[in-house]
N, C-alpha and C positions, 0 to 999 in steps of 0.2 A: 508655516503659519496655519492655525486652526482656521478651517472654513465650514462652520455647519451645513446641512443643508437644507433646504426651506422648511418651514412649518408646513407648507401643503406636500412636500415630499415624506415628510416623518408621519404626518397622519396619513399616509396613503398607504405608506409602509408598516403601521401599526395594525391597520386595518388586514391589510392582505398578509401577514405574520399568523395570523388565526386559519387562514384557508393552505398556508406553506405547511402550517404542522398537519391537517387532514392530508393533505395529499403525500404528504413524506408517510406517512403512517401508509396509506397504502400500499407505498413501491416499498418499503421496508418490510411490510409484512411478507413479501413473494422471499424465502430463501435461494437466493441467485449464487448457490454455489456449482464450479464447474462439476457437470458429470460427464463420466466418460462411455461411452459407446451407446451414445444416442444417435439413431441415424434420421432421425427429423429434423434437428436444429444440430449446428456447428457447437454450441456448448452447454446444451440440457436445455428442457423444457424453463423451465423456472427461471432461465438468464432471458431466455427467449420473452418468456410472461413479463419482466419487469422492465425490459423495453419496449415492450409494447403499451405496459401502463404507461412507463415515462411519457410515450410521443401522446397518448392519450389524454394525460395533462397538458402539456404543450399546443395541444389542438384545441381545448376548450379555453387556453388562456389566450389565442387568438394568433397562432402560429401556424405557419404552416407547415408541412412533417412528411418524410422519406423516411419509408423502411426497407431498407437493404432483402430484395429476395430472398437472398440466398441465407441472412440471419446473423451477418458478422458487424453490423453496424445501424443505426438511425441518425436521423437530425431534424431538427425544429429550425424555423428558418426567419423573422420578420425584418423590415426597413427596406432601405430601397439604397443603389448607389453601385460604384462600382467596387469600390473596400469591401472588405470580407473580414470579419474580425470573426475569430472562432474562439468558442468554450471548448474543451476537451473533459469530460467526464465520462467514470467508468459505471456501471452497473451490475459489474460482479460483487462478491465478496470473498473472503477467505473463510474457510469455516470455523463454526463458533469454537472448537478445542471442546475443552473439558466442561459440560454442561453442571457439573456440580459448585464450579469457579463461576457460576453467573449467577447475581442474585435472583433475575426476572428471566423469562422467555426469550432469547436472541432476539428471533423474529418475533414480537410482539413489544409494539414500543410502550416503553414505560416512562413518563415525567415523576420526578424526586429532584425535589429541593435544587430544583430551575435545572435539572438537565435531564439529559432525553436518551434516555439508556436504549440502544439496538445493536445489534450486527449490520455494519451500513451505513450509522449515524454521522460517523466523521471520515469512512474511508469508503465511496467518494459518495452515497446517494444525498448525506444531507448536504455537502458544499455543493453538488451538481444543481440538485432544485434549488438551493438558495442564489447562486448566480441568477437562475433566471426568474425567480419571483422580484429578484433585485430588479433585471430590467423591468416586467412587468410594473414595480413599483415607478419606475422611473417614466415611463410613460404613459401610468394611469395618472401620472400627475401633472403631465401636458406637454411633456418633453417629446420633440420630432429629430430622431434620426435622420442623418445624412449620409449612414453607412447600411451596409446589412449586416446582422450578430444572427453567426448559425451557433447553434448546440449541437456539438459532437457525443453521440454518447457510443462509448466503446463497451464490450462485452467478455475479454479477455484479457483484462490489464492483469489480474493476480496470477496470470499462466505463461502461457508462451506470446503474448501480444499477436495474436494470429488476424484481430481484427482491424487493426490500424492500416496495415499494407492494404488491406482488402479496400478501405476507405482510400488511401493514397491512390491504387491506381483505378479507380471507377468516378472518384468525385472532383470539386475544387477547393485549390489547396486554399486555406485563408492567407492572405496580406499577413498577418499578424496574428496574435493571441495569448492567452494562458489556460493556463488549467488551473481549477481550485481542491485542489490535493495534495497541500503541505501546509509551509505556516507562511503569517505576512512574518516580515513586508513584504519579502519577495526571495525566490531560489536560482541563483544566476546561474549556476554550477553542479551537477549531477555525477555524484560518481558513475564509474563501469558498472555497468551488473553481470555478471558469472555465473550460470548456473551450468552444476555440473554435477553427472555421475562417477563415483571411484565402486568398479568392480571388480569382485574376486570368486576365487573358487572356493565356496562354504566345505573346509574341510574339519568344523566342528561337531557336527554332528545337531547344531541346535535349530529353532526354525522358532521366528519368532518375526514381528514389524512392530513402529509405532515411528508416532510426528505426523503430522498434520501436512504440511508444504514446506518447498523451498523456504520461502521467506519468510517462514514463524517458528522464532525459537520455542520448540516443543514445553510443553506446560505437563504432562504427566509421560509416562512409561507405565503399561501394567507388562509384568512378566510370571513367571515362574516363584512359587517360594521356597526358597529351604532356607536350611540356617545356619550356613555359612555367608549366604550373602546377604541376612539379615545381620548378622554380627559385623561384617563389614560397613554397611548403611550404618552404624548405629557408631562404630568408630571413625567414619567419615565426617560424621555428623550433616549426613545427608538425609533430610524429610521424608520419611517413607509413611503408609496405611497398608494395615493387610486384610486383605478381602474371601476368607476361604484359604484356598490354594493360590490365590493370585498374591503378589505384592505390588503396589502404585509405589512408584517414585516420584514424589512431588516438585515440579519447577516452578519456573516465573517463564508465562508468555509476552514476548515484546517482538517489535518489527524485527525482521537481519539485518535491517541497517542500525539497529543498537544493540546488534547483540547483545554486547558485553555488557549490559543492563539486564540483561534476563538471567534465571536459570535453567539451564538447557538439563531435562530431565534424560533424554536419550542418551548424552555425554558422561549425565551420572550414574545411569543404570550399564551399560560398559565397560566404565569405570571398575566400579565397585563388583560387576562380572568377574573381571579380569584376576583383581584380586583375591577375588572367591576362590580363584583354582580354574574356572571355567576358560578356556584362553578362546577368541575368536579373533581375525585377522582388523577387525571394525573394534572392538574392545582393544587391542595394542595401539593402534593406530592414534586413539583419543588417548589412551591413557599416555601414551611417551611424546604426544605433539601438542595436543588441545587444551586438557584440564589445567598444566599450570601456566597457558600463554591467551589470554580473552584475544589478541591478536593473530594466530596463528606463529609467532614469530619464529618457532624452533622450524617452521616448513618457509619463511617467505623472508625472514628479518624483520630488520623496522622499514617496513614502506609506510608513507605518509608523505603530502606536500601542504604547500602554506592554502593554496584554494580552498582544497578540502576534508584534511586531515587525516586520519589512520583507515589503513585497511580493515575492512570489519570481513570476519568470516562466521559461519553459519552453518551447524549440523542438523536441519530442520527433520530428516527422514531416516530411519535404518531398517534395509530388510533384508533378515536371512531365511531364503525359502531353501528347497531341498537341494539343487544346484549354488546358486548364489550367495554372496553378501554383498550388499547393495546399500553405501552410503549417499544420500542425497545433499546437496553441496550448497550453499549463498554464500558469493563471495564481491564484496563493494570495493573495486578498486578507486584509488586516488586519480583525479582526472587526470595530472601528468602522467601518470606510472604506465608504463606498459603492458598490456594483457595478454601477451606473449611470453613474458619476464612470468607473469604468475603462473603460466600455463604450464609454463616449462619446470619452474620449481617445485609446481606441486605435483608433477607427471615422477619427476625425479625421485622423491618422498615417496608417492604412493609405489612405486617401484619395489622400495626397500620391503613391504608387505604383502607384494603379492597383489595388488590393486593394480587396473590397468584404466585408464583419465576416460571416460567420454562425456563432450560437451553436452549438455543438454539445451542451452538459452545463451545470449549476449547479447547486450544493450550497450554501446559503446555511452561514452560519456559527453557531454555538452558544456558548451560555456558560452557564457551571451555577455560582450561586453557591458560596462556599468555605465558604459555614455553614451548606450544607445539610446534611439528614442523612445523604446518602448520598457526599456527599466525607469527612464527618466518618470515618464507618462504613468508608471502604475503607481511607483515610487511618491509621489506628487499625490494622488487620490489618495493612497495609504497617510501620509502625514498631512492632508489637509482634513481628511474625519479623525484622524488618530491626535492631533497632534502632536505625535510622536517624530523630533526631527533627528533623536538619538540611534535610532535599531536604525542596522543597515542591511544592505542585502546579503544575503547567507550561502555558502553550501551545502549540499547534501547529501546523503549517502542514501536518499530515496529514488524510487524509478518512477518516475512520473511519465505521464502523455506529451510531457514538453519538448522530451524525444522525436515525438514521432514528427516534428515539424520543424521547419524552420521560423523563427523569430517569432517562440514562444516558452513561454516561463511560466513558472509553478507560482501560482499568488494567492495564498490562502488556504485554507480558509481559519485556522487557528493563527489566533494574539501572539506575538512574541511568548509570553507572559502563561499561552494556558495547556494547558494537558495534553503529551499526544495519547493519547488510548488506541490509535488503531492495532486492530490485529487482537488486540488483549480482548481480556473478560470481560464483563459491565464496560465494553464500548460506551461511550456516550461523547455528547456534544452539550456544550453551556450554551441556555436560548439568548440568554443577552450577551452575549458572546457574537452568535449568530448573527442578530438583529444588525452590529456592528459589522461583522462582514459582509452584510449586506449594504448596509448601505456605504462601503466599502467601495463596493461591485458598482453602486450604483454612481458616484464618483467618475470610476474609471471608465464607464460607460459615457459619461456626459465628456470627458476629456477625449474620447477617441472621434468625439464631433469634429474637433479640431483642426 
């Protein structure tokens, strides 16, 4: 049943709505992508910069804040009790890809027709500040806690998760919680995550990279032009621009967990390698396993369970330098399925080419029953601002922070109903969208009094 909530909570929330957007603009503007071999901070200056604005806010909104020495984590801290409810939010990002696929500035947020276009907007920096401007709303409006709600902010969620452990064994674990880095109503269920490399001996003769990361299906390829593999592109009927001497192969950028929603430009440029004449052991590989199966199925079968559906795989990277060919791998196992069963399969496959498996990452998979008290409790906040008593709780083939804990889940911060954009071009987030998750947050705040 629909339960609004007070007229002095929605004007307090309308009000502090105007001060969420300045300060998201701030942590948005810092570009919090990992860089590598900085030996000041554990993941670049700039990841570093944007947790320290984050606790900055957090300090001025009347929190108290812990920054991790060493640079792998922070936390905002207020109420009083011996419960520990924890936020989990990240403050990396992945990088923006192809900057001619954005309308505006990555980092420079831009408003258009109620939404809020940045790198960050929805994957995690605006659900993070919106959780906590939600409490803030909640107790500028006279509400007293009888728990404490820390704010975990992580700084390596789109890499190797190297700062969670670092928080597990220095900190306290919370009682409970979620993260707001997915959709409502709620995520019970998390596939595997896989991340892996297949390497060979580059005996092409070519040298060449492109992709972004693990878990973003590649949006362009530039390589080499001639014209044979312009005539293939063209009987493909694969998107190409040519630039000079370079040729782009144009995709569609989306998360690994939907691949098969994207077009993977790297797969196509291989591809169409391949049958250029050009042979490379990463070109055979895509072209007799990947291009005609979005599930990998000619290396793995039909794996899929009723929890949470098909395997999704992901050729986010390829690089052949003078030595190597080097494919980089996202692979979203089914929570029953075995990740031994894939490892073996695809070691098998990559065999027949010359490729030899090394793991790079793995995030085993989670499930949190539906009659627990804490699906119940968010479940209940969600359909009592939503009144929404039809959506139920989901799984997913995302990797969220819900991981890194016990008896916590993914709750928001996108409607059933609205856009995922992460990862893509023109990112963005809907403000009245937001406004709703927030007072969403603010709900299951007042329920965890309980």
């Amino acid at each position: 049943m629909k339960k609004e909530l007070t007229k002095c909570q929605r004007d307090v929330l309308e009000k502090n709505f105007i001060n969420y957007l300045k300060d998201l603009d701030e942590i948005i503007k810092i570009p919090s992508v990992y860089e590598e071999d900085n030996s000041s901070y554990p993941f670049g200056k700039n990841i570093q910069l944007a947790l320290e604005k984050t606790l900055e806010v957090c300090k001025k909104l009347g929190m108290n804040t812990y920054l991790d020495p060493d640079g792998y984590y922070g936390y905002s801290e207020i109420g009083e009790g011996e419960k520990l409810v924890g936020v989990l939010g990240h403050l990396d990002v992945v990088p923006p890809g192809n900057l001619d696929e954005w309308n505006s500035d990555p980092f420079k947020p831009t408003i258009k027709d109620g939404k809020y276009y940045a790198r960050g907007s929805q994957d995690d920096k605006g659900p993070t500040l919106a959780a906590i401007y939600a409490l803030k709303s909640l107790l500028d409006s006279g509400f007293k806690l009888n728990y404490r709600v820390r704010f975990i902010f992580g700084t390596d969620e789109e890499n190797l998760w190297r700062d969670m452990p670092k928080y597990i064994e220095k900190e306290e674990i919370p009682t409970l919680g979620f993260t707001p880095d997915s959709k409502f109503p709620l995520i019970y269920s998390e596939k595997g995550l896989l991340q892996c490399k297949l390497i060979a001996k580059n005996e092409s003769g070519l040298i060449f990279k492109g992709g972004d990361a693990f878990n973003c299906v590649p949006s362009k390829f530039i390589g080499d032009k001639n014209e044979k593999l312009e005539k293939v592109l063209k009987e493909l009927k694969y998107e190409f621009k040519e630039n000079k001497n370079k040729i782009e192969i144009i995709g569609k950028s989306v998360h690994a967990q939907i691949a098969e929603e994207g077009i993977n430009a790297v797969n196509r440029y291989l591809h169409a390698l391949t049958l250029s004449g050009k042979e490379t052991k990463s070109g055979r590989f895509i072209t007799e396993n990947i291009i005609d199966y979005k599930y990998a199925q000619s290396i793995f079968g039909e794996v899929s369970d009723e929890h949470s559906g098909k395997l999704k795989f992901n050729i986010g990277k390829v690089e052949l330098n003078k030595n190597e060919e080097i494919l980089s791998i996202d692979i979203r196992i089914p929570v029953t399925y075995d990740k031994d069963k894939v490892v073996e399969k695809l070691k098998e496959k990559a065999k027949e080419y010359g490729f030899v498996y090394e793991q790079h990452d793995f995030l085993k998979s989670i499930y949190t029953p539906l009659d627990s008290q804490l699906v119940k409790t968010l479940m209940g906040a969600y359909e009592e601002i939503t009144g929404d008593d039809k959506s139920q709780p989901i799984s997913s083939g995302g990797a969220t922070y819900a991981r890194a804990m016990d008896n916590c889940v993914a709750f928001g911060s996108i409607l059933p109903t609205g856009p995922k954009t992460e990862h893509q071009p023109n990112e963005y987030i809907i403000l009245e969208e937001m406004k709703t998750a927030m007072k969403i947050y603010m709900r299951a705040f007042e329920k965890f009094n309980k």
